[in-house]
C-alpha positions in Angstrom: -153.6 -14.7 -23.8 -151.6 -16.8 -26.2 -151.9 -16.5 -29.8 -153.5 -19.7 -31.7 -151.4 -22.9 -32.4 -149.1 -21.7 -29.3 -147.1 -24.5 -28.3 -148.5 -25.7 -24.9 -146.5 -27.1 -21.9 -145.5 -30.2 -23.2 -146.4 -31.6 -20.0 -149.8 -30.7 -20.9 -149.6 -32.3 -24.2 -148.5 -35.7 -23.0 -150.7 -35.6 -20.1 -153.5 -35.3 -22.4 -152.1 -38.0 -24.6 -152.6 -40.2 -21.5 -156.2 -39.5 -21.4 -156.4 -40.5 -24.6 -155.0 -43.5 -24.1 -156.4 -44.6 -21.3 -159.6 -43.9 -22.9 -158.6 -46.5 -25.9 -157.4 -48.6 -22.7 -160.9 -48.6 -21.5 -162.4 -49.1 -24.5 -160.7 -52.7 -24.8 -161.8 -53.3 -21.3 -165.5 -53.1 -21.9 -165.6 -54.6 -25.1 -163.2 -57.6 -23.2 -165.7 -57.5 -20.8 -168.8 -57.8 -22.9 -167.4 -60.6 -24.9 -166.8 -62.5 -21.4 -170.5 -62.0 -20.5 -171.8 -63.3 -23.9 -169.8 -66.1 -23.1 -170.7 -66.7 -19.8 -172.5 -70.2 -18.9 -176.6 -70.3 -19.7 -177.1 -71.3 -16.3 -175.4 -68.8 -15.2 -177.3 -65.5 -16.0 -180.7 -65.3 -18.4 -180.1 -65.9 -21.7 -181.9 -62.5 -22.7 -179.8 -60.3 -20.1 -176.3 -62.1 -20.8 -176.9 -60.5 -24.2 -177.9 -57.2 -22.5 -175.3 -56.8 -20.3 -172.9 -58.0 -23.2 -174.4 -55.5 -25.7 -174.3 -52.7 -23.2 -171.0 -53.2 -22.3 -169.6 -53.6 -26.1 -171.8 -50.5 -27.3 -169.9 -48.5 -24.3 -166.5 -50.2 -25.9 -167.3 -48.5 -28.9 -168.4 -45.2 -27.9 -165.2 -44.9 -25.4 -162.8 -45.6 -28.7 -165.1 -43.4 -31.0 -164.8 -40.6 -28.9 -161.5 -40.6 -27.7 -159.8 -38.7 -30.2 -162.5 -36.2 -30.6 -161.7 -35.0 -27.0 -157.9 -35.6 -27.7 -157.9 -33.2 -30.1 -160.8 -30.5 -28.2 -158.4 -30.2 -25.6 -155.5 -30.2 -27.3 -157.3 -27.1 -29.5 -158.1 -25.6 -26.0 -154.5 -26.1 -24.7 -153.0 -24.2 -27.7 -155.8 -21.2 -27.6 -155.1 -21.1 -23.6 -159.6 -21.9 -23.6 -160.9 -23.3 -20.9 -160.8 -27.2 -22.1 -164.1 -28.7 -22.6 -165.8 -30.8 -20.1 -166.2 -34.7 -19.9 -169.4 -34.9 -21.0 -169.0 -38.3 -21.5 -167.5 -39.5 -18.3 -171.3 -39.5 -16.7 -172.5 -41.7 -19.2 -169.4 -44.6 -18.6 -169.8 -44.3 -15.1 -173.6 -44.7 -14.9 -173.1 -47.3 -17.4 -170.9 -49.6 -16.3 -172.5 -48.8 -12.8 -175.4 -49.8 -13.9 -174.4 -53.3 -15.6 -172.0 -54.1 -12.6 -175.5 -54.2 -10.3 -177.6 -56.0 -12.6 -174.5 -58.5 -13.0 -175.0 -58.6 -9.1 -178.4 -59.0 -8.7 -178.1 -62.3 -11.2 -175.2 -63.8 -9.7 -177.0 -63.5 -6.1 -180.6 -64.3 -7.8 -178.7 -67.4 -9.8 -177.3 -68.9 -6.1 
């Protein structure tokens, strides 16, 4: 077992940097995306869940950006201890989420025609 603060493969290291990234990446997706829904047309979608979807969608933005760097650094800890790095426990959520407001989106759009 390596000892603590061991450097890891930097491969490793910049593949984890990705992640994080791509999580911030995400992050200014869904809040993009929210943003467009609370701008969508009134005729569109119901007033009430334009502002659901919209809030859902921007409250996912910020969760995805305030926990990005968290994880960065839990596996970057892990990588350097040679731990087993921890799980996405987030990942669920984001998926089920977004998921979840891509139907309802569907369901209005079809319900709106």
């Amino acid at each position: 077992m390596n000892p603590p603060d061991n450097e890891p493969d930097p491969r490793f290291t910049l593949a984890n940097e990705r992640t994080y990234l791509t999580w911030l990446s995400t992050s200014l997706a869904l809040s993009a995306g929210g943003v467009a829904m609370a701008a969508v047309s009134a005729d569109v979608f119901v007033p009430w869940m334009r502002t659901v979807l919209a809030v859902v969608l921007v409250s996912l933005s910020a969760l995805a950006a305030a926990m990005a760097y968290p994880r960065w650094r839990r596996v970057q800890r892990a990588l350097r201890s040679s731990a087993p790095l921890p799980p996405p426990a987030l990942a669920p959520l984001f998926g089920y989420g977004v998921a979840a407001v891509a139907v309802l989106a569907l369901i209005l759009i079809l319900l709106s025609r």
